[in-house]
C-alpha positions as CSV (number, residue, x, y, z in Angstrom):
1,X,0.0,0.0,0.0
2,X,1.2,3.7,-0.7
3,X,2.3,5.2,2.7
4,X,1.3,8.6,2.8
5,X,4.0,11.1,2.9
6,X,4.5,15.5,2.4
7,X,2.3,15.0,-1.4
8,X,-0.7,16.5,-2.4
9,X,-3.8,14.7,-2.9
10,X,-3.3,15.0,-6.6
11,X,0.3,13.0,-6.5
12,X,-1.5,10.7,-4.0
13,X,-3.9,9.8,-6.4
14,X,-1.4,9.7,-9.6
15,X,0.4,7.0,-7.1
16,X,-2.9,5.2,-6.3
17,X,-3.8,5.2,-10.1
18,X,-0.3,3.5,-10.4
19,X,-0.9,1.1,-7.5
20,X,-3.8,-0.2,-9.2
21,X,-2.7,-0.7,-12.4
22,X,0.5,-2.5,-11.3
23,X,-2.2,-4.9,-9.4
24,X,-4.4,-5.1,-12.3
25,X,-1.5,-6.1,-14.3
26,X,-0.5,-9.0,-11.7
27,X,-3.5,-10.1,-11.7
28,X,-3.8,-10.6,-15.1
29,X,-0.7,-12.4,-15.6
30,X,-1.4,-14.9,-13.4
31,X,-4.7,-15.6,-14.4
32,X,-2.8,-16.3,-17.7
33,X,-0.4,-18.1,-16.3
34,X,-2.9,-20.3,-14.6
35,X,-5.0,-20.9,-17.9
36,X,-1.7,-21.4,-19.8
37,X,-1.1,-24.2,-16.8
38,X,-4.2,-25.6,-17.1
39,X,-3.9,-26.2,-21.2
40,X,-0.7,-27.4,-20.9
41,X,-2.0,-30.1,-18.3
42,X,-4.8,-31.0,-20.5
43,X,-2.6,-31.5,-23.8
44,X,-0.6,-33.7,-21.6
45,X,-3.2,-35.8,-20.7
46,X,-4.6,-36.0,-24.1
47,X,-0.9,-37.0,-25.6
48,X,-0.5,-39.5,-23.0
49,X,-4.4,-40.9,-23.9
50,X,-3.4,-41.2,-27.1
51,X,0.2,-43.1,-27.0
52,X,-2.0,-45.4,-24.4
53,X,-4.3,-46.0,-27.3
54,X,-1.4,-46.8,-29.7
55,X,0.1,-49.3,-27.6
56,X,-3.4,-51.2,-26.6
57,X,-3.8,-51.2,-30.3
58,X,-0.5,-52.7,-30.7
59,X,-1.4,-55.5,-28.1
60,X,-4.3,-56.1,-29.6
61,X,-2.9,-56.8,-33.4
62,X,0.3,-59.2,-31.5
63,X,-3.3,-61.2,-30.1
64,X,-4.1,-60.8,-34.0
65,X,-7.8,-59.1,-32.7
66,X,-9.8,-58.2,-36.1
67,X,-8.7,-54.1,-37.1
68,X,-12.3,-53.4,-36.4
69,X,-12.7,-54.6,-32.7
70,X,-8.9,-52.6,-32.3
71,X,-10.8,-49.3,-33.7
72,X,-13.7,-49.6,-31.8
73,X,-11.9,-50.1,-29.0
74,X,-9.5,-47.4,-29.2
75,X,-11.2,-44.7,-31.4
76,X,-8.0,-45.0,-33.4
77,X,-9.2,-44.9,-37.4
78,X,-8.2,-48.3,-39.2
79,X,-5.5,-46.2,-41.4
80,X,-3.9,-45.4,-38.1
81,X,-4.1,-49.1,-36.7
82,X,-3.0,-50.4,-40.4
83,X,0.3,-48.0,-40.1
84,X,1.0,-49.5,-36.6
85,X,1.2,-53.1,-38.6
């Protein structure tokens, strides 16, 4: 907080104007920060999703499980399981 010293009330409020802006601004990055947390912990998860996907699929063809069944089971499209072969 500003600690009033010998100004007038017309620095005091240039300084509180300041103040709050400086606050808006911290705010504001760390709101971003915390969205830019939060996608990055979501794209994780959805990379990690889909290499789990890739190596049930995998499993799956070594039991030699019909490309269908494999698809259905792990949303991957049959030119995806048919590169994996």
């Amino acid at each position: 907080m500003i600690k009033n010293y010998n100004i007038d009330s017309e620095e005091y409020s240039k300084m509180e104007d300041i103040e709050k802006l400086m606050m808006e601004e911290t705010e504001h990055y760390d709101t971003a920060y915390k969205a830019g947390k939060r996608e990055g912990r979501n794209e994780g998860i959805s990379q990690g999703k889909a290499v789990r996907n890739i190596e049930v699929a995998k499993n799956m063809l070594m039991e030699n499980i019909d490309i269908s069944i494999v698809s259905k089971i792990t949303g991957l499209t049959q030119e995806q399981i048919n590169s994996l072969i």
